[in-house]
N, CA, C and O of each residue as an XYZ file, in Angstrom:
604
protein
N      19.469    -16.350      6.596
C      19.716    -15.476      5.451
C      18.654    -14.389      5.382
O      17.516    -14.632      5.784
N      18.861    -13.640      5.070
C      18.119    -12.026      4.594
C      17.114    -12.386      3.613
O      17.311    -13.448      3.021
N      16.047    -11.699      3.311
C      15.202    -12.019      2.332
C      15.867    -11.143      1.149
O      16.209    -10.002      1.459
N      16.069    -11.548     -0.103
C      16.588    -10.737     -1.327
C      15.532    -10.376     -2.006
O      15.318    -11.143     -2.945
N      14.512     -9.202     -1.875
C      13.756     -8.981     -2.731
C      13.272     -7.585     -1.788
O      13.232     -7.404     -0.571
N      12.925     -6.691     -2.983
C      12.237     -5.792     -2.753
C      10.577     -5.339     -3.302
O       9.990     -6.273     -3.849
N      10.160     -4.636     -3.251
C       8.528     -3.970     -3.403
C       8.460     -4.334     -4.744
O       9.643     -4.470     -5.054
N       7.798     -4.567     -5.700
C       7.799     -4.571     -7.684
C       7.465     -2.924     -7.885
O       6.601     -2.150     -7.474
N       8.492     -2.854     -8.639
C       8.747     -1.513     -8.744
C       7.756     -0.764     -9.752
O       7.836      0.344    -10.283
N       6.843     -1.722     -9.815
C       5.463     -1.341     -9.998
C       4.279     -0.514     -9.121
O       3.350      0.148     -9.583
N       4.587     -0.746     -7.820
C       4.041     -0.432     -6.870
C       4.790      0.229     -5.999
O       4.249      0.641     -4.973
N       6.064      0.445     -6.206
C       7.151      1.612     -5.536
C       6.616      2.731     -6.147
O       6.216      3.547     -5.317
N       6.374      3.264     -7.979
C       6.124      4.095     -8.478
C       5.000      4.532     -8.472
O       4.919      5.649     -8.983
N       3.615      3.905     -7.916
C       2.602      4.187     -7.877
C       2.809      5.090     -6.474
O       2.546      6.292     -6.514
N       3.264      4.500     -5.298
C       3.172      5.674     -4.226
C       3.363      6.253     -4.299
O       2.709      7.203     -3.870
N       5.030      6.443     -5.234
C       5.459      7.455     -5.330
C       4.736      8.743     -6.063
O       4.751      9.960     -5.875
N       4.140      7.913     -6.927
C       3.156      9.270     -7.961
C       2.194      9.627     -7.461
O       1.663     10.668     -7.848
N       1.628      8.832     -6.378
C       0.712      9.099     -5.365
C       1.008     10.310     -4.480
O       0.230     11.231     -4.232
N       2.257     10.158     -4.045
C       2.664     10.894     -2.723
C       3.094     12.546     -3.769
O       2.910     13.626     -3.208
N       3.563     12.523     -5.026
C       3.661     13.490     -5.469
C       2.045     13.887     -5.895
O       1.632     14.990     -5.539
N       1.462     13.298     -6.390
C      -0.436     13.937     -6.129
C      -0.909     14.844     -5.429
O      -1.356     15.966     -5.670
N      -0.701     13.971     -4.135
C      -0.998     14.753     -2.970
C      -0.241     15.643     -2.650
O      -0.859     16.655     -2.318
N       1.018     15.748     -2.586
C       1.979     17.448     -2.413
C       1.585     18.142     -3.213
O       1.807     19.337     -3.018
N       1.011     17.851     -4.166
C       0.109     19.183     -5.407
C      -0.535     19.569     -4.968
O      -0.567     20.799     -4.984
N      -1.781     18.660     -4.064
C      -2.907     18.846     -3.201
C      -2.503     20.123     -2.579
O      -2.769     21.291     -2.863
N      -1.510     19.367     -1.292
C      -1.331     20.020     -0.603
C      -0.609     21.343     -0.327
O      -0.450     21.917      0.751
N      -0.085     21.799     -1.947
C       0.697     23.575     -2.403
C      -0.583     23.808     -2.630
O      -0.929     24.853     -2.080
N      -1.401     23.301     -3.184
C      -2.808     23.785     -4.113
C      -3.571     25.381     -3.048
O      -4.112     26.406     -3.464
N      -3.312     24.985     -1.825
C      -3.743     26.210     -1.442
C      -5.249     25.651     -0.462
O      -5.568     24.479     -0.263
N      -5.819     26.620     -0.082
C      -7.344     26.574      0.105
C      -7.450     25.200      1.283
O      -6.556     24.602      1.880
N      -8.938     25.033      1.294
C      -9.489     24.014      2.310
C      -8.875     22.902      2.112
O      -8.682     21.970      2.892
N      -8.261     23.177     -0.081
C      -8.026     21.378     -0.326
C      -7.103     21.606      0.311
O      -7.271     20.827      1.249
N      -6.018     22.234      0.545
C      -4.480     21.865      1.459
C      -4.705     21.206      2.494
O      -4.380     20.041      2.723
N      -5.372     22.064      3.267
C      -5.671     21.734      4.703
C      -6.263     19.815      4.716
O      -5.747     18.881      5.330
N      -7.427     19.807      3.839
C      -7.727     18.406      4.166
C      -6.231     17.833      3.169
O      -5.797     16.770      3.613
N      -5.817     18.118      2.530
C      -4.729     17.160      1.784
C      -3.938     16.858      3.057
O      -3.827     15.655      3.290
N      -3.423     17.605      3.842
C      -2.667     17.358      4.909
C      -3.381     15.920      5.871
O      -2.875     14.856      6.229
N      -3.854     16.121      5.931
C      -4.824     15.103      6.618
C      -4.899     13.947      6.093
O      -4.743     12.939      6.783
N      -5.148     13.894      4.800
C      -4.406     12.500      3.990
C      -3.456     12.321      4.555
O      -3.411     11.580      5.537
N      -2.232     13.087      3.981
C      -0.928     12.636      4.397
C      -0.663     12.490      5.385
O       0.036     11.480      5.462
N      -0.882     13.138      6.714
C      -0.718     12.486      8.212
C      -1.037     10.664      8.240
O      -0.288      9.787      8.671
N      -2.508     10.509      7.575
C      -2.584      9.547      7.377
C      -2.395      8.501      6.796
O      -2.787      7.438      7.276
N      -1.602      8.593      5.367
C      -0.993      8.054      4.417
C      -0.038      7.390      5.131
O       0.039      6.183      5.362
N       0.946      8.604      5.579
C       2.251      8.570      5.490
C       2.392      6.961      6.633
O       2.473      5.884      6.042
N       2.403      6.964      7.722
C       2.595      5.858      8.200
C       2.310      4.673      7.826
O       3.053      3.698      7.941
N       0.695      4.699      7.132
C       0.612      3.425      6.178
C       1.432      2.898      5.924
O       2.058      2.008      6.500
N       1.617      3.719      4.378
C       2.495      3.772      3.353
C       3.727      3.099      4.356
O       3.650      1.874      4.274
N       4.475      3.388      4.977
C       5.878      2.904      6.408
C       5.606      1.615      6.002
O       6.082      0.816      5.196
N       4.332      1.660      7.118
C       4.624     -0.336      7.594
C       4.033     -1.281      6.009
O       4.172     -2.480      5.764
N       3.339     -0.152      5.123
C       3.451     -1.362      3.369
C       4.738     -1.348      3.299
O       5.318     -2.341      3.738
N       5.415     -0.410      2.825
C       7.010     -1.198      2.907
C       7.828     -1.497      3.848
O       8.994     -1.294      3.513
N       7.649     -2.053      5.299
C       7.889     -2.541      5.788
C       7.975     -4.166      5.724
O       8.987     -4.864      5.797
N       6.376     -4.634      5.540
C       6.083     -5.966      6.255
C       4.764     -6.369      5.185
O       4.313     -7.513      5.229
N       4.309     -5.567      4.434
C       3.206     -6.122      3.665
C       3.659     -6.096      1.769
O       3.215     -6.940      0.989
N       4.370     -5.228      1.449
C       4.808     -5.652      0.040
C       5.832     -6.169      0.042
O       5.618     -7.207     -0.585
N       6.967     -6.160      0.362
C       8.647     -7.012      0.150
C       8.307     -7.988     -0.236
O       9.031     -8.259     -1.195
N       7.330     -9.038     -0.014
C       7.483    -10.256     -0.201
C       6.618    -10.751     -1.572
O       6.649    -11.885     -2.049
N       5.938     -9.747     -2.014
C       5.414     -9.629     -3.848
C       6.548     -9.719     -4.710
O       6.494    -10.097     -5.880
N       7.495     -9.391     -4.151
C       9.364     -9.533     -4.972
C       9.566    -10.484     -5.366
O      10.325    -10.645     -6.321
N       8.795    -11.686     -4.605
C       9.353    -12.917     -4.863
C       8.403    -13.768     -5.801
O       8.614    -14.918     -6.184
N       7.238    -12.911     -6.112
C       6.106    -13.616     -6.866
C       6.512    -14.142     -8.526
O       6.060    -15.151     -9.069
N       7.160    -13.482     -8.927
C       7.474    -14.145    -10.280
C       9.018    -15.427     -9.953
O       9.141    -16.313    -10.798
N       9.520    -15.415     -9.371
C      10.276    -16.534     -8.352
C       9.305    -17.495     -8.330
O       9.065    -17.869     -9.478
N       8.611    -18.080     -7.458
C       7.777    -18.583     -6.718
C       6.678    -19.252     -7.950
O       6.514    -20.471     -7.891
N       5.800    -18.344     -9.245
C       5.451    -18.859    -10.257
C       6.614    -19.638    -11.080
O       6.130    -20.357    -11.954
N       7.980    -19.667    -11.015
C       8.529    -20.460    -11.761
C       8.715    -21.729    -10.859
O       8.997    -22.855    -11.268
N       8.509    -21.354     -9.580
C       8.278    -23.109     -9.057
C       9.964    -22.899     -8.117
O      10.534    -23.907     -7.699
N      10.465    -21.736     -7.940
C      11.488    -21.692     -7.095
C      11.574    -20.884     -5.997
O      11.408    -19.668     -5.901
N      11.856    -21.719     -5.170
C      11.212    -21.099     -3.778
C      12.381    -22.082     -2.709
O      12.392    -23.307     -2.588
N      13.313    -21.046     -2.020
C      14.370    -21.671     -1.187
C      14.743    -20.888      0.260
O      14.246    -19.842      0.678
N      15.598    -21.585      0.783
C      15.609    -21.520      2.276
C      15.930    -19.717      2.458
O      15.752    -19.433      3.642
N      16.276    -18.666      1.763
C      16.456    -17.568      1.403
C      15.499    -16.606      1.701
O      15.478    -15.405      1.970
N      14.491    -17.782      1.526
C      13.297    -16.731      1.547
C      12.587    -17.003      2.832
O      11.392    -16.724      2.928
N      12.949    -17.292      3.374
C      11.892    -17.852      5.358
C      11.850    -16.101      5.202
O      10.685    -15.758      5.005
N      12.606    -15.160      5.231
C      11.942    -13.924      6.159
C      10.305    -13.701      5.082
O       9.204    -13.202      5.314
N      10.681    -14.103      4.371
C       8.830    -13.537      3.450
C       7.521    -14.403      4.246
O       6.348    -14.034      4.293
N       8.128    -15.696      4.862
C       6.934    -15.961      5.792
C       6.703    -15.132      7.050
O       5.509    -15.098      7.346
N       7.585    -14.379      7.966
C       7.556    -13.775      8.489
C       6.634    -12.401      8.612
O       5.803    -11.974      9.414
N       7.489    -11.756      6.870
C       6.403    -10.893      7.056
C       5.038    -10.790      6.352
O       4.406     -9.738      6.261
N       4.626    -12.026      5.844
C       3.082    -12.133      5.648
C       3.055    -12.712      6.589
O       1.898    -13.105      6.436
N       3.502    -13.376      8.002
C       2.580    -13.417      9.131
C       2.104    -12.257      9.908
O       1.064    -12.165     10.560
N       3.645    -10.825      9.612
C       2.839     -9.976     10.492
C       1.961     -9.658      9.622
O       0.896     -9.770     10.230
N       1.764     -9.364      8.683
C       0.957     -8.696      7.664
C      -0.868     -9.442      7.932
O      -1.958     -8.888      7.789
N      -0.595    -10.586      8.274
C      -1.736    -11.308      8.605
C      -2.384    -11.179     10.129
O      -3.488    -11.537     10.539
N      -1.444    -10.631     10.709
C      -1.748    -10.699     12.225
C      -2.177     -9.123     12.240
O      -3.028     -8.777     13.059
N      -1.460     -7.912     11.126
C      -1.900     -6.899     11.394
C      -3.056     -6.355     10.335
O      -3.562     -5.235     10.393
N      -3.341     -7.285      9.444
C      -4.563     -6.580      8.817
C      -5.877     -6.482      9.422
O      -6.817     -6.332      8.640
N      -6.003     -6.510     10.054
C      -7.642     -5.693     10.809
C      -6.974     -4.184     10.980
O      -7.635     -3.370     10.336
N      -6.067     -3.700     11.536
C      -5.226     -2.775     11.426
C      -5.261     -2.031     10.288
O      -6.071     -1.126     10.091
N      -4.320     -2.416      9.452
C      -3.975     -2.051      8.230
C      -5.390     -1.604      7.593
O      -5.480     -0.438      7.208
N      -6.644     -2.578      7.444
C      -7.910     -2.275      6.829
C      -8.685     -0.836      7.456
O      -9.408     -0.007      6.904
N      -8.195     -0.955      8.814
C      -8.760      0.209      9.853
C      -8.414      1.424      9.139
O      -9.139      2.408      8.993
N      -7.423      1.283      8.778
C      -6.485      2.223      8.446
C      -6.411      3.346      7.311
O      -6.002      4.503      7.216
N      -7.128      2.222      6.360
C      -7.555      2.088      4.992
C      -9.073      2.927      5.224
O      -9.140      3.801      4.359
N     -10.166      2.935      6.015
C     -11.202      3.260      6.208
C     -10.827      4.619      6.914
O     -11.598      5.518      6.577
N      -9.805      5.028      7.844
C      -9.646      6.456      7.905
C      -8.784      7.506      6.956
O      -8.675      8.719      7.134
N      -8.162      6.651      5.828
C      -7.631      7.399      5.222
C      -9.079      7.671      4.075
O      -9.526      8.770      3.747
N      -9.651      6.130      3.580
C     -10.421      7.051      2.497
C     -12.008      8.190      2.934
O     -12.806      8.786      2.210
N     -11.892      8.074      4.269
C     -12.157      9.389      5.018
C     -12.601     10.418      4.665
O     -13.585     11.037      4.260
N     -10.434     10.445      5.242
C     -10.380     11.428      4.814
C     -10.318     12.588      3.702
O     -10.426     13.811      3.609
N      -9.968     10.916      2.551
C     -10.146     11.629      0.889
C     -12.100     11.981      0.457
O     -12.544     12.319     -0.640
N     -12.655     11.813      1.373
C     -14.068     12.160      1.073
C     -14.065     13.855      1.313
O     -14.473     14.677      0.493
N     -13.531     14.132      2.569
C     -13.191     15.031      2.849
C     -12.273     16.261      1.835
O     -12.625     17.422      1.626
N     -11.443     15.800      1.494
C     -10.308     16.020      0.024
C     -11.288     16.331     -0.881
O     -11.467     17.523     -1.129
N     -12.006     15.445     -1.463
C     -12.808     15.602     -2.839
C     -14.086     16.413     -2.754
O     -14.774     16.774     -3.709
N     -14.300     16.645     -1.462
C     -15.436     17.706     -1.018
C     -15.187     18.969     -1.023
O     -16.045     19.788     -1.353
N     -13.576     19.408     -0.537
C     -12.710     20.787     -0.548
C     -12.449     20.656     -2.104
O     -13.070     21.606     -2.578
N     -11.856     19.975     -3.126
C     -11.457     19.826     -4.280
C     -12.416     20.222     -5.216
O     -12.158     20.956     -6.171
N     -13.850     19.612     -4.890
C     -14.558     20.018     -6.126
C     -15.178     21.224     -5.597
O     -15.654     21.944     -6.475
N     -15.271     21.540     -4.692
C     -15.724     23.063     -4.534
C     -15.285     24.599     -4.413
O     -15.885     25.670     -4.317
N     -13.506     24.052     -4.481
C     -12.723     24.642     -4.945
C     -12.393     24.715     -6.682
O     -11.915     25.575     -7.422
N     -12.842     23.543     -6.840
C     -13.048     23.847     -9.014
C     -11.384     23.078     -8.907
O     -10.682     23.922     -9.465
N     -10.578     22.074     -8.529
C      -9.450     21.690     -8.457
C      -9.419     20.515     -8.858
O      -9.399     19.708     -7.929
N      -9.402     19.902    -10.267
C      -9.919     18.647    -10.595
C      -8.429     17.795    -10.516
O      -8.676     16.608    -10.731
N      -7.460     17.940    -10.357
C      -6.767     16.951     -9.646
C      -6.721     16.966     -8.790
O      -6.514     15.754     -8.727
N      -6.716     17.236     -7.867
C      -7.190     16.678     -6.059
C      -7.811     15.916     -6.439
O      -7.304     14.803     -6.578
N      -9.161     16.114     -6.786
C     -10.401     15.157     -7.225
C      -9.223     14.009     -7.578
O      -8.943     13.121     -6.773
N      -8.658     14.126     -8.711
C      -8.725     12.302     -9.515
C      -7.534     12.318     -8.599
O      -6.935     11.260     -8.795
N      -7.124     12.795     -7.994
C      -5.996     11.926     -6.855
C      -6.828     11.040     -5.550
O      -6.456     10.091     -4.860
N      -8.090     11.820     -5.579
C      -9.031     10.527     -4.419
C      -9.238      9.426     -5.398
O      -9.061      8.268     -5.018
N      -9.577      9.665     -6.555
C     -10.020      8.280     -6.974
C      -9.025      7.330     -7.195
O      -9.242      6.160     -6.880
N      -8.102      7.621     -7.627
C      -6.401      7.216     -7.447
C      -6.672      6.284     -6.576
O      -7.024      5.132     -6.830
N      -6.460      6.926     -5.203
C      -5.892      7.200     -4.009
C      -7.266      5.169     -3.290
O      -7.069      4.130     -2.660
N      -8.041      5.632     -3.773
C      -9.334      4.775     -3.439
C      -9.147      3.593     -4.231
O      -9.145      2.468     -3.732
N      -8.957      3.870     -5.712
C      -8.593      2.374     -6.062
C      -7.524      1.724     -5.394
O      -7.603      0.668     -4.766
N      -6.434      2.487     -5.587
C      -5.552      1.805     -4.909
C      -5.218      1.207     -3.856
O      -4.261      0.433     -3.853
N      -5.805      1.409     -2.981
C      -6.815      0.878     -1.622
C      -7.242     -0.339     -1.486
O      -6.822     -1.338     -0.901
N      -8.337     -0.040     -2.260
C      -9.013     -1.200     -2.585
C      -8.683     -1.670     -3.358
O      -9.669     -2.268     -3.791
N      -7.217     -2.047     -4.448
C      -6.361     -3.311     -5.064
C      -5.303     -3.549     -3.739
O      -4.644     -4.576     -3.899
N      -5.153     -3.192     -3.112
C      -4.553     -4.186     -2.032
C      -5.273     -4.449     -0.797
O      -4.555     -4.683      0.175
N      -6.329     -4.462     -0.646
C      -7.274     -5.200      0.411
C      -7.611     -6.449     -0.546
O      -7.548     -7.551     -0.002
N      -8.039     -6.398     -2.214
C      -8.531     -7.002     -2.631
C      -7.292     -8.051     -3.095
O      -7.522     -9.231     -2.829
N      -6.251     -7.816     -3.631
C      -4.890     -8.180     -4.451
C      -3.622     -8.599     -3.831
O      -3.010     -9.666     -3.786
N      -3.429     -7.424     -3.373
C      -1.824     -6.713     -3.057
C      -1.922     -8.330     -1.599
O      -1.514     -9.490     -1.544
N      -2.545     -7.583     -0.892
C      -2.103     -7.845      0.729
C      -2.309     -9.688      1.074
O      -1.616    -10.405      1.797
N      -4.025    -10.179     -0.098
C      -3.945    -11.468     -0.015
C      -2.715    -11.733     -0.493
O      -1.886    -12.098      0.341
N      -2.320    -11.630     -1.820
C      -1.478    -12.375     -2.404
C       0.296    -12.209     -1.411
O       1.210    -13.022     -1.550
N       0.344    -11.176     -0.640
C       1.041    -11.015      0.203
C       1.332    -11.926      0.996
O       2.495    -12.306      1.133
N       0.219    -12.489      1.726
C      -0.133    -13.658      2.683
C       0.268    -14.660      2.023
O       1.104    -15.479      2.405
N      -0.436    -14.646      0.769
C      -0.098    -16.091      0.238
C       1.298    -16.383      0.156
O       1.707    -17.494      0.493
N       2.118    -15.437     -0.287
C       3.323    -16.022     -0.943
C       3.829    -16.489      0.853
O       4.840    -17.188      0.928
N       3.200    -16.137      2.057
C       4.086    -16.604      3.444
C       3.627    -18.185      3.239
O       4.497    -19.055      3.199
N       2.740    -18.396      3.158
C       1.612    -19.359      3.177
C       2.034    -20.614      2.443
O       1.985    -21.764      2.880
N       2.574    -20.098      0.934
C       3.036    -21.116      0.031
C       4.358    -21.096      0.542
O       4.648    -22.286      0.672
N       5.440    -20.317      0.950
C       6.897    -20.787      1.464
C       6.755    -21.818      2.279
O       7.423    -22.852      2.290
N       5.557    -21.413      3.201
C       5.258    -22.931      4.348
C       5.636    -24.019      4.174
O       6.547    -24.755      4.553
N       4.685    -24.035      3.443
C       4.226    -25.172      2.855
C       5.540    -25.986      2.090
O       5.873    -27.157      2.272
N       6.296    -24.781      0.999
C       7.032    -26.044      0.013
C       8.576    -25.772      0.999
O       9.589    -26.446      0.808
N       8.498    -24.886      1.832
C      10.052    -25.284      2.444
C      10.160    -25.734      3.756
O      11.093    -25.344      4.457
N       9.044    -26.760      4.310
C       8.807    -27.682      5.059
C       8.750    -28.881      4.291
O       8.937    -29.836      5.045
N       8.627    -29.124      3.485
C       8.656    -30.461      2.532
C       9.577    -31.619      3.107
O       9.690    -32.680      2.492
């Protein structure tokens, strides 16, 4: 069976307001364009393989707290295994994008462009809630299917 769950559309809307951030950035004009682009080269594929193989399976987290968890869901172990096999990756990844937002917030504030600016800091927390949040608890939910649908 197919896994039935998608991204929490909590975190669909954050990229999304993210990815519209940065296209502001990047009309904004000036050096910030140029480095905004450079985000997004680098974003953009991220961003791919998170909804690929590292959020889908957060869909199932309020499922799973009620204690229901069935044969439906094997693909969510799947993809917190790749998700586990590719985070050294993914973290790599994470370290050239916020980079390149150093870069961003260096063209931003010296251009006088104070959203660019709070789109790095955005851009950085959000980062760092799924190295810290997002991606464990990602793993976990493969981790706990293991476990209770081998029983």
């Amino acid at each position: 069976m197919k896994l039935q769950t998608t991204i929490p559309s909590s975190i669909s809307e954050e990229h999304k307001e993210l990815h519209r951030q940065l296209e502001t950035a990047i009309e904004s004009g000036g050096s910030t364009s140029a480095a905004a682009k450079i985000v997004a080269e680098r974003l953009h594929s991220h961003f791919k393989k998170e909804e690929e193989f590292a959020l889908p399976q957060l869909g199932l987290l309020t499922q799973l707290a009620q204690g229901k968890a069935s044969q439906d869901m094997r693909d969510a172990i799947t993809l917190a295994d790749r998700l586990k096999a590719d985070l050294p990756q993914m973290l790599e990844e994470h370290k050239a994008i916020v980079a390149a937002l150093d870069e961003l917030e260096k063209a931003a504030k010296s251009e006088n462009k104070p959203g660019a600016v709070e789109f790095t800091e955005k851009l950085r927390m959000h980062a760092q809630n799924e190295e810290e949040v997002m991606y464990p608890a990602a793993i976990l939910v493969g981790e706990y299917l293991k476990l209770r649908l081998e029983e």
